[in-house]
One Martini backbone bead per residue (centre of mass of N, CA, C, O) as a GRO file, in nm:
protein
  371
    1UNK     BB    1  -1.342   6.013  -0.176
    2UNK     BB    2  -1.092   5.783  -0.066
    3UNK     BB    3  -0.857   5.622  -0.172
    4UNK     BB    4  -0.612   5.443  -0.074
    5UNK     BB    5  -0.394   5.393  -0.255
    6UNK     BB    6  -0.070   5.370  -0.301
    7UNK     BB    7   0.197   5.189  -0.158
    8UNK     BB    8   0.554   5.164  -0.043
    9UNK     BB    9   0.533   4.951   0.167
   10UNK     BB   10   0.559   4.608   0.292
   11UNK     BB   11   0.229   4.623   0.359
   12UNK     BB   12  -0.102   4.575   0.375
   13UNK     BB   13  -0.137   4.707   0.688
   14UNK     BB   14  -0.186   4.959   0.852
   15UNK     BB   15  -0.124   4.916   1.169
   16UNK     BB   16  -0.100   4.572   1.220
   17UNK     BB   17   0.080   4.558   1.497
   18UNK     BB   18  -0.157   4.744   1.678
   19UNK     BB   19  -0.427   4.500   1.583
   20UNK     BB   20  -0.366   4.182   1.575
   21UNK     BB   21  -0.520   4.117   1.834
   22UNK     BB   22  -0.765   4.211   1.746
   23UNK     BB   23  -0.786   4.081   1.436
   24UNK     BB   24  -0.770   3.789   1.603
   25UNK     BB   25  -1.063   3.840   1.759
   26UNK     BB   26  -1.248   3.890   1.464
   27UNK     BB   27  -1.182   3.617   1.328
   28UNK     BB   28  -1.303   3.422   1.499
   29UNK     BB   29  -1.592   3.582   1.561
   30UNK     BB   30  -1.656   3.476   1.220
   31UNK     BB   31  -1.630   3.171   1.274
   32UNK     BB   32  -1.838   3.142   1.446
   33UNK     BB   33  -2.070   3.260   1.357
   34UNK     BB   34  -2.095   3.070   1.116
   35UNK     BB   35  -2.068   2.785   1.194
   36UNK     BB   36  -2.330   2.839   1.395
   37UNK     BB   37  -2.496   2.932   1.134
   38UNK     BB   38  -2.459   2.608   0.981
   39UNK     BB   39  -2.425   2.336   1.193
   40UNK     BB   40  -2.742   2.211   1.096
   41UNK     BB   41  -2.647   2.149   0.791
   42UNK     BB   42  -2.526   1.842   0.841
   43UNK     BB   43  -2.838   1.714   0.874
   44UNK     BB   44  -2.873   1.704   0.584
   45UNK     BB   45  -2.932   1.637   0.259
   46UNK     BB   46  -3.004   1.519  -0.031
   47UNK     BB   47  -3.101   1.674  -0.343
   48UNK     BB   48  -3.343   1.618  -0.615
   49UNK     BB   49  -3.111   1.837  -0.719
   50UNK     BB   50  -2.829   1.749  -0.889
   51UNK     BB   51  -2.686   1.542  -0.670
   52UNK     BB   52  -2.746   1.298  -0.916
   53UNK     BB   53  -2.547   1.426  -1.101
   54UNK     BB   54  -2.297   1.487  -0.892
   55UNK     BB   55  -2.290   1.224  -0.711
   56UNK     BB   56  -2.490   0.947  -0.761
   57UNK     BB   57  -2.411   0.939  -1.090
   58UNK     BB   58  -2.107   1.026  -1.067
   59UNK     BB   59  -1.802   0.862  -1.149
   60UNK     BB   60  -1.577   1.103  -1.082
   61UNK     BB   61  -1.682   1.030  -0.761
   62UNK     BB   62  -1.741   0.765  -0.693
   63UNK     BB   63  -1.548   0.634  -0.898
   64UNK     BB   64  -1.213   0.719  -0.942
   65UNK     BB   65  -1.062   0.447  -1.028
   66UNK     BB   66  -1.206   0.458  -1.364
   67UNK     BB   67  -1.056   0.705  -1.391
   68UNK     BB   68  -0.915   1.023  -1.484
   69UNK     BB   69  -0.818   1.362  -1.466
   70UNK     BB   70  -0.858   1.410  -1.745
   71UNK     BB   71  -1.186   1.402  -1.703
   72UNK     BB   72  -1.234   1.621  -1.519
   73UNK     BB   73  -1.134   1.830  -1.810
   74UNK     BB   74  -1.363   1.687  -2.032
   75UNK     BB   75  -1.640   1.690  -1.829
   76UNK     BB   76  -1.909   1.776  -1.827
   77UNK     BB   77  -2.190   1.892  -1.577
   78UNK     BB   78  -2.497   1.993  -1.588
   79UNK     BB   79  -2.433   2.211  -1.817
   80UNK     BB   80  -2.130   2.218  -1.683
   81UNK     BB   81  -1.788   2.379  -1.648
   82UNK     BB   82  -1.641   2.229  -1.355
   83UNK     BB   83  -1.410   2.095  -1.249
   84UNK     BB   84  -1.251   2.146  -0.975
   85UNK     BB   85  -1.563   2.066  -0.813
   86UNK     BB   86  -1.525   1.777  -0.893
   87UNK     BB   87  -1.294   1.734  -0.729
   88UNK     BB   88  -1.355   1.799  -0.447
   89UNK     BB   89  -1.609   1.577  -0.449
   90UNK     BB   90  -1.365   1.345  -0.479
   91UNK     BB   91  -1.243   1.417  -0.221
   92UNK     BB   92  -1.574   1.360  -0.051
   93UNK     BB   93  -1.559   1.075  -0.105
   94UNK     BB   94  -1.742   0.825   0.067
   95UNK     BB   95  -1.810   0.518   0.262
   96UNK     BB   96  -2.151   0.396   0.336
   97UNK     BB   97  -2.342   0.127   0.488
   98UNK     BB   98  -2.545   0.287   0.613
   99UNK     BB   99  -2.666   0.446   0.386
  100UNK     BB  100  -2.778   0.587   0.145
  101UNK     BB  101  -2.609   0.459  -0.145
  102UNK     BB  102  -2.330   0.446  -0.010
  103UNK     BB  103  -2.356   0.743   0.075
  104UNK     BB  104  -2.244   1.096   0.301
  105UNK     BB  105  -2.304   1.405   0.286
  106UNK     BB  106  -2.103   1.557   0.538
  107UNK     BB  107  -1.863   1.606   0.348
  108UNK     BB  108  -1.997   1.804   0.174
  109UNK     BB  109  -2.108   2.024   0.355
  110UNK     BB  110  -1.837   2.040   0.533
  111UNK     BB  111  -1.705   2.203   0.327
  112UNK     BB  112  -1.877   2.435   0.233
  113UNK     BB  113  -1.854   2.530   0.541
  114UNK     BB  114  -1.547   2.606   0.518
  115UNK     BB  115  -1.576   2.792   0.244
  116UNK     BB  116  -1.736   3.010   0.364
  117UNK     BB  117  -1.538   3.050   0.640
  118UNK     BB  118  -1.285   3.167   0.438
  119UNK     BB  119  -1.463   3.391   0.270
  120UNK     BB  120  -1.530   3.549   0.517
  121UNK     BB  121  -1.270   3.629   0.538
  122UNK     BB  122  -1.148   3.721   0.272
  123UNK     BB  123  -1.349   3.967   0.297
  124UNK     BB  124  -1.233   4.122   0.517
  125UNK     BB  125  -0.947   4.141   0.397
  126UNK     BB  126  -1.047   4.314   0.165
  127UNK     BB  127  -1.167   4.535   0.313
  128UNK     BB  128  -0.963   4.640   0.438
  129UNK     BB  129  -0.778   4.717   0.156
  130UNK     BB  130  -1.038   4.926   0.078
  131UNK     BB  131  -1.081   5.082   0.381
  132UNK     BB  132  -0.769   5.130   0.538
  133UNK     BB  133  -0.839   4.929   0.785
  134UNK     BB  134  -1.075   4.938   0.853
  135UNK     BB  135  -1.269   4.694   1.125
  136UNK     BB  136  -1.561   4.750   1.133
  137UNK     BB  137  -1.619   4.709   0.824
  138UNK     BB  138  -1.508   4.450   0.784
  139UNK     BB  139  -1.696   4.315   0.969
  140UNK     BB  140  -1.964   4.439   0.882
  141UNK     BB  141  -1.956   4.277   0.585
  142UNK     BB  142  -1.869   3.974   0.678
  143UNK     BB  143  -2.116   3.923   0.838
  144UNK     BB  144  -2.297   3.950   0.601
  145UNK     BB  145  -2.191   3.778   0.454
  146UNK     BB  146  -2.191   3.472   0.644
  147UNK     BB  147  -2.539   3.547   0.763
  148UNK     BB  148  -2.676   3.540   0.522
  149UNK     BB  149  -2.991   3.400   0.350
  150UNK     BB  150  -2.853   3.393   0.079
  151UNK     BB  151  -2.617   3.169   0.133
  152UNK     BB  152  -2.797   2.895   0.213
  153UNK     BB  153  -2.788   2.779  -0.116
  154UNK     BB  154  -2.454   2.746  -0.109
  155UNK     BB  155  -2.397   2.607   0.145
  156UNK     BB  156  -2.639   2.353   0.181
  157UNK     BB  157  -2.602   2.293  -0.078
  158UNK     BB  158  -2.390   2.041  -0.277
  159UNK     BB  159  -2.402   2.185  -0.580
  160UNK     BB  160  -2.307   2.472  -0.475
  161UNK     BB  161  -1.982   2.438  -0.456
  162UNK     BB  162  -1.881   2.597  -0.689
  163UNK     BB  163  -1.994   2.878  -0.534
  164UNK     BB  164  -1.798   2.876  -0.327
  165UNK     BB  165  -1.502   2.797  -0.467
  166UNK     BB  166  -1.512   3.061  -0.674
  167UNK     BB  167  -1.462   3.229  -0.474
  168UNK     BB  168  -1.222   3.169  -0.308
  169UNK     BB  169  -1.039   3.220  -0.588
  170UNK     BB  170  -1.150   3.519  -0.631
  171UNK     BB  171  -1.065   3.649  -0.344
  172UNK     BB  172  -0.781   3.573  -0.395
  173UNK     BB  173  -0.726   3.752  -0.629
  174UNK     BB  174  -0.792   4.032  -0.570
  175UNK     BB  175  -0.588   4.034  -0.319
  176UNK     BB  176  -0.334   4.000  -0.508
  177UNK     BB  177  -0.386   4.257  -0.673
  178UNK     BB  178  -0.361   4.461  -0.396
  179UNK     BB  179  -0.041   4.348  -0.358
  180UNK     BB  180   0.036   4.474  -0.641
  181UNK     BB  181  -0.051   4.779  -0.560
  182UNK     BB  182   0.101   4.758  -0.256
  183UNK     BB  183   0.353   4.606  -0.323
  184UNK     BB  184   0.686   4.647  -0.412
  185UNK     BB  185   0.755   4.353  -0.366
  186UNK     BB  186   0.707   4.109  -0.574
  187UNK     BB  187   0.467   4.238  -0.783
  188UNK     BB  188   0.451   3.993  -0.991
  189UNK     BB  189   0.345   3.761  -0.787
  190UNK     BB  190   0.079   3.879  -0.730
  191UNK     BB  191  -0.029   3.864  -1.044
  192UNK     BB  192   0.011   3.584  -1.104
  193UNK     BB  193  -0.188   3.478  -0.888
  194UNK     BB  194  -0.418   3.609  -0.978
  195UNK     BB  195  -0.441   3.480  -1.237
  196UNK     BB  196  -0.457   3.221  -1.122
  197UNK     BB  197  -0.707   3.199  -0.969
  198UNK     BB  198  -0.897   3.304  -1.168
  199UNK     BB  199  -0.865   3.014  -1.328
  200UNK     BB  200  -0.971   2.868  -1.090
  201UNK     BB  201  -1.247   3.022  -1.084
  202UNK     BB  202  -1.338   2.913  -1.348
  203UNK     BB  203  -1.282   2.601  -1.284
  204UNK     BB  204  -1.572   2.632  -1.119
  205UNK     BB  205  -1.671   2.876  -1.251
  206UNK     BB  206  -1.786   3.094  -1.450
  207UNK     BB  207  -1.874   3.385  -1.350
  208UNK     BB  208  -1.567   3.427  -1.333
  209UNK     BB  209  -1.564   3.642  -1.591
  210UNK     BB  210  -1.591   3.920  -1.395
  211UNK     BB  211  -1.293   3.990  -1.299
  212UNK     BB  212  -1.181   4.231  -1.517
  213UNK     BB  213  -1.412   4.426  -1.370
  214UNK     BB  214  -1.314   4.444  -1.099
  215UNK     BB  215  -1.002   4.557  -1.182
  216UNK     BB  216  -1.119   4.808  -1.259
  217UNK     BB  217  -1.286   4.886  -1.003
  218UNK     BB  218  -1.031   4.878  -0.828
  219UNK     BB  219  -0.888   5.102  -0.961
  220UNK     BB  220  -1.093   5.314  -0.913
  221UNK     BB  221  -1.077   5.317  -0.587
  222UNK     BB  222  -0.735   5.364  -0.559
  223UNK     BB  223  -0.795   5.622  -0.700
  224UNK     BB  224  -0.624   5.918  -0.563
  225UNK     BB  225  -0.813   6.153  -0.400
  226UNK     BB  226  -0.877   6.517  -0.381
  227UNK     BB  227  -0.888   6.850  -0.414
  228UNK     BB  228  -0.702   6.786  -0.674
  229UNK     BB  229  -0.836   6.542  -0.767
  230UNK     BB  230  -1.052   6.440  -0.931
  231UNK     BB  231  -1.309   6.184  -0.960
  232UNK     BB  232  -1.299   6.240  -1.258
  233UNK     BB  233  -1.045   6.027  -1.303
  234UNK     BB  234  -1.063   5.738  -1.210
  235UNK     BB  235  -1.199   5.587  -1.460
  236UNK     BB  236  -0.962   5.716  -1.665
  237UNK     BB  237  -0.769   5.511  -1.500
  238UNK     BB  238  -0.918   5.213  -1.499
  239UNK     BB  239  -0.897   5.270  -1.881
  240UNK     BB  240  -0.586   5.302  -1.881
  241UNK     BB  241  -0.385   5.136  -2.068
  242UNK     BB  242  -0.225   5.022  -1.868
  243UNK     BB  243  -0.446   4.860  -1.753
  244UNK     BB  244  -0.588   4.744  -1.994
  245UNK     BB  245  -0.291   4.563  -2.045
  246UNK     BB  246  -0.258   4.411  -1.769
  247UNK     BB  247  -0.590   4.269  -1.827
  248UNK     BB  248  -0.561   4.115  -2.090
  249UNK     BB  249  -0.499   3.821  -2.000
  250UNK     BB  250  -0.808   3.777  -1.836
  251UNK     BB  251  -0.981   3.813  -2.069
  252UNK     BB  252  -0.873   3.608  -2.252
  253UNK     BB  253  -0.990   3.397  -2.038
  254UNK     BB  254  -1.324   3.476  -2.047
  255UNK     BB  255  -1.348   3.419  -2.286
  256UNK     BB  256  -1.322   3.154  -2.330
  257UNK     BB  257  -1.497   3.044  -2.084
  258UNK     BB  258  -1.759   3.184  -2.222
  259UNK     BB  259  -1.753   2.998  -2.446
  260UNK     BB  260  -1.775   2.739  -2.307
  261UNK     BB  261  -2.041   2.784  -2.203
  262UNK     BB  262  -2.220   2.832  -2.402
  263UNK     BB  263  -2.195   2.580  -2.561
  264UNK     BB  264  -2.268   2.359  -2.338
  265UNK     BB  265  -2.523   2.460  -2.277
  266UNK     BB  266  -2.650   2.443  -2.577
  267UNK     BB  267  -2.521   2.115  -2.649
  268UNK     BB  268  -2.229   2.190  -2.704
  269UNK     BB  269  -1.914   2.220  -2.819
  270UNK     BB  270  -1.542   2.297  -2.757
  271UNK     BB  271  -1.347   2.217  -3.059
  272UNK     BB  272  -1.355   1.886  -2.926
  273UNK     BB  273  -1.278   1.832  -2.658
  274UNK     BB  274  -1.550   1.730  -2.518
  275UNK     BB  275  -1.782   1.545  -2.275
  276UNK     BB  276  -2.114   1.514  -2.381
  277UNK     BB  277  -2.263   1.281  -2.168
  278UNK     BB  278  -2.305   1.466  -1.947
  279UNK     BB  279  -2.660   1.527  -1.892
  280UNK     BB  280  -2.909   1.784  -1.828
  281UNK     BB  281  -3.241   1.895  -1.723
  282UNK     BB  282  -3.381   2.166  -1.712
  283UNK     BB  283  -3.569   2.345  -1.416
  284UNK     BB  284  -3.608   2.591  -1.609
  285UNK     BB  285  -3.838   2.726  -1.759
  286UNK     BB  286  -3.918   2.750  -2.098
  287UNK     BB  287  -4.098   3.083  -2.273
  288UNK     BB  288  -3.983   3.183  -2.517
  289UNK     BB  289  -3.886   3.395  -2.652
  290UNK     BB  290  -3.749   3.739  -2.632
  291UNK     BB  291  -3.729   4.059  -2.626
  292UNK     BB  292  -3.544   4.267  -2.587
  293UNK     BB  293  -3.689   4.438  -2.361
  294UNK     BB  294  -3.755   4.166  -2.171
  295UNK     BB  295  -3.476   4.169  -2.094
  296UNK     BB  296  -3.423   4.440  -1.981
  297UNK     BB  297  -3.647   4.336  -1.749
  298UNK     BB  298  -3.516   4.116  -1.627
  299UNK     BB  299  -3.252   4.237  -1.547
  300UNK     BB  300  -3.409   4.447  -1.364
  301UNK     BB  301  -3.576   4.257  -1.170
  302UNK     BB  302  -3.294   4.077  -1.044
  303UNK     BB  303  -3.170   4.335  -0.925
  304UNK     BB  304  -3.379   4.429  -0.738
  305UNK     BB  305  -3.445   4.184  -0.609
  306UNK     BB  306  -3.173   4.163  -0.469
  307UNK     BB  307  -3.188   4.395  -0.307
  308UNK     BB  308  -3.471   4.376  -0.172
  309UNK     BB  309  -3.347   4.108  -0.033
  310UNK     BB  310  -3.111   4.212   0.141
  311UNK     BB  311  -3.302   4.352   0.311
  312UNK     BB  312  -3.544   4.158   0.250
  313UNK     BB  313  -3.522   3.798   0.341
  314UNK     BB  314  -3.837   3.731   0.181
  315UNK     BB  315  -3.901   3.471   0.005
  316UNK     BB  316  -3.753   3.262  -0.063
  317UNK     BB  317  -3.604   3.026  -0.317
  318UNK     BB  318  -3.471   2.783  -0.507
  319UNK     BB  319  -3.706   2.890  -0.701
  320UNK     BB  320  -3.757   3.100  -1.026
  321UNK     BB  321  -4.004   3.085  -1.224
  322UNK     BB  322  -4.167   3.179  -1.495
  323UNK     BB  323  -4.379   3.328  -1.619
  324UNK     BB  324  -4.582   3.383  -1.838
  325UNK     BB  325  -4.658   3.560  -2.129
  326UNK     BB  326  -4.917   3.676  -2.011
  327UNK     BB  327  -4.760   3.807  -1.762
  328UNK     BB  328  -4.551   3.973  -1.958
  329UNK     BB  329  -4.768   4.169  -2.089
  330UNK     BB  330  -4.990   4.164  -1.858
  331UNK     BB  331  -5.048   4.360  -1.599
  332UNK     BB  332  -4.854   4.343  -1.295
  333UNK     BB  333  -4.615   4.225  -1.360
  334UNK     BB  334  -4.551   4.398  -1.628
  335UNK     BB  335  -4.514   4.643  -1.454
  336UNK     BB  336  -4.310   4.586  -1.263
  337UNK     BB  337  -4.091   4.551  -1.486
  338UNK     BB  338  -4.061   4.814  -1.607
  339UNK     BB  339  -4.030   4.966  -1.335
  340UNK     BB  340  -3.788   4.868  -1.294
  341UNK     BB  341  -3.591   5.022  -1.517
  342UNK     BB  342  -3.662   5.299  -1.429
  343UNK     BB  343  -3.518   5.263  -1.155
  344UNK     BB  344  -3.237   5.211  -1.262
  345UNK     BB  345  -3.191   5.400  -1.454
  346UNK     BB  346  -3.201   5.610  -1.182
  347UNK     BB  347  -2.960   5.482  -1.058
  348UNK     BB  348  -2.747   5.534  -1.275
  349UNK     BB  349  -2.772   5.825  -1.271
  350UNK     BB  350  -2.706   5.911  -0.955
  351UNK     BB  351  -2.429   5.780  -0.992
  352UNK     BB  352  -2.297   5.941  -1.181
  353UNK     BB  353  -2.356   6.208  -1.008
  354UNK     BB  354  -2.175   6.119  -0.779
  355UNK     BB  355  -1.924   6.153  -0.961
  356UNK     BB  356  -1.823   6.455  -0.834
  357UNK     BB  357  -1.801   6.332  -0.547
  358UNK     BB  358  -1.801   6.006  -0.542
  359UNK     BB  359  -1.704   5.633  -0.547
  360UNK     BB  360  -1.912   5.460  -0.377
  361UNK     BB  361  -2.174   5.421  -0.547
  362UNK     BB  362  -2.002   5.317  -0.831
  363UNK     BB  363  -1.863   5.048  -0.667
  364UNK     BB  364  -2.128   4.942  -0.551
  365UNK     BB  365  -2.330   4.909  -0.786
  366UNK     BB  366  -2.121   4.739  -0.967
  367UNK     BB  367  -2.072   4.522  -0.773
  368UNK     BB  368  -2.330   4.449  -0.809
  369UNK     BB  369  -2.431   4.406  -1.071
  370UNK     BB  370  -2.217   4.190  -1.127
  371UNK     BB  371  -2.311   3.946  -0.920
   0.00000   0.00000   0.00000
């Protein structure tokens, strides 16, 4: 399997000026796609799930006029360190004197579903850049990633803002990296973006802490391997020194947010910076402690189930609490965690040894695990 390679033209997509007509034909009918697959949720309500902790009692976005800026980046909101999405919020806040509570929930939603039709896009533009600039696979990629059933909690849920535009920031980090590895011109000014972005990312969303692990599979991804080259050459490329090197300041930006969502998270401080005045009680029950092993039960439980659920979308639920300590231990239940391990287990020995062949399921399994 042929990664893309690193270009030597100033140019993102080779062939893109005998293809532009058709990739903005292309582009296009994924913005409607989306718009057309979430029109609907314009007409949702405010959800008594966080949407009182984020915006109908939270002063930051409904008086913005009592606050200061810095105050959105001292103040956690429920048990999350997320200044930017409050900030976009607070963008957001509108005066309704007929709706309840003298606020309309529209432009939070309509805002939600315009970073999503904008990641469908980023999504495109990423694959394009990943897979040779196949104009196929990047719509059919982005389209599932657009209309899949699974991130209509992200898009239709008001407090799920985080989650669209932590990608929004994400996916353009990525492809600023891939601007980087791929044009010659300016390629500093590619790096410095995509570390902002990066920045931009965390303060949106902690998950965003796994952004220098993509950099690694992007690297690895991208070096060029065939008949001369074998593709084990590969991973000691994406964790060679200098890439090593080169993404040491993302690290150290990850570790800070990753303390920082933690500490919150405990109802700690972070070295006394932050305002804990505003917290919220967990939705998820809590039934631990857990054992090493139940842990690695729960991991396994959660990735299997993301994917089979990937391919068969159904009973979803915007919650899913933990079941008892005794359906943890003993049952159906018990064994069926067990049961995920093994799988897991066996899909890495698997793709491990794929990658004598290619570098595709170990890309795609390892970023699918990141996810």
């Amino acid at each position: 399997m042929h990664g893309t390679g690193r270009t030597t033209h100033g140019s993102f997509f080779p062939g893109e000026k005998k293809y532009r007509y058709f990739i903005t034909g292309v582009v296009v009918l994924l913005l409607v796609l989306v718009l057309f697959t979430y029109s609907k949720t314009f007409n949702d309500s405010f959800v008594d799930w966080d949407d009182f902790a984020y915006v109908f009692n939270n002063d930051l976005v409904r008086t913005p006029g009592n606050s200061y800026l810095k105050d959105l980046f001292l103040t956690p909101v429920s048990s999350n360190y997320h200044p930017l999405t409050i900030l976009s919020m607070r963008m957001n806040n509108n005066v309704c004197d007929t709706c309840a509570n003298g606020i309309s929930q529209v432009p939070f939603i309509k805002g939600n579903v315009i970073l999503h039709m904008l990641n469908t896009l980023l999504v495109f533009i990423l694959v394009l850049l990943l897979c040779n600039s196949n104009i196929l696979i990047a719509f059919l990629v982005a389209a599932v990633f657009g209309v899949h059933p699974m991130h209509v909690e992200s898009v239709a849920w008001i407090s799920e803002r985080k989650d669209v535009l932590y990608s929004f920031f994400f996916l353009l980090g990525l492809i600023a990296y891939l601007g980087y590895k791929r044009v010659n011109r300016v390629k500093n000014l590619w790096l410095v973006f995509s570390f902002l972005f990066f920045v931009f990312s965390c303060l949106s969303k902690a998950t965003a802490v796994v952004f220098p692990v993509v950099l690694l599979l992007i690297n690895f991804w991208i070096y060029k391997t065939g008949e001369d080259r074998q593709v084990l050459k590969a991973p000691k490329n994406a964790v060679s020194p200098r890439n090593l090197l080169l993404i040491t300041p993302f690290l150290i930006v990850s570790l800070i947010f990753g303390l920082i969502a933690f500490r919150v998270q405990s109802g700690e401080n972070f070295i006394g910076m932050l305002n804990l005045t505003k917290s919220h009680p967990d939705m998820v029950n809590v039934i631990g402690p857990f054992s090493v092993l139940q842990k690695i039960e729960i991991a396994s439980y959660g990735f299997i189930v993301y994917v089979v659920k990937f391919f068969i979308p159904i009973n979803l639920s915007a919650l899913y609490p933990y079941p008892s300590l005794k359906e943890f231990n003993s049952g159906i239940f018990a064994f069926t965690l067990l049961s995920t391990v093994v799988v897991t287990l066996l899909m890495v020995f698997l793709v491990i040894r794929s990658l004598r062949k290619t570098k595709l399921y170990a890309f795609g399994y390892t970023c699918n695990f990141n996810s």
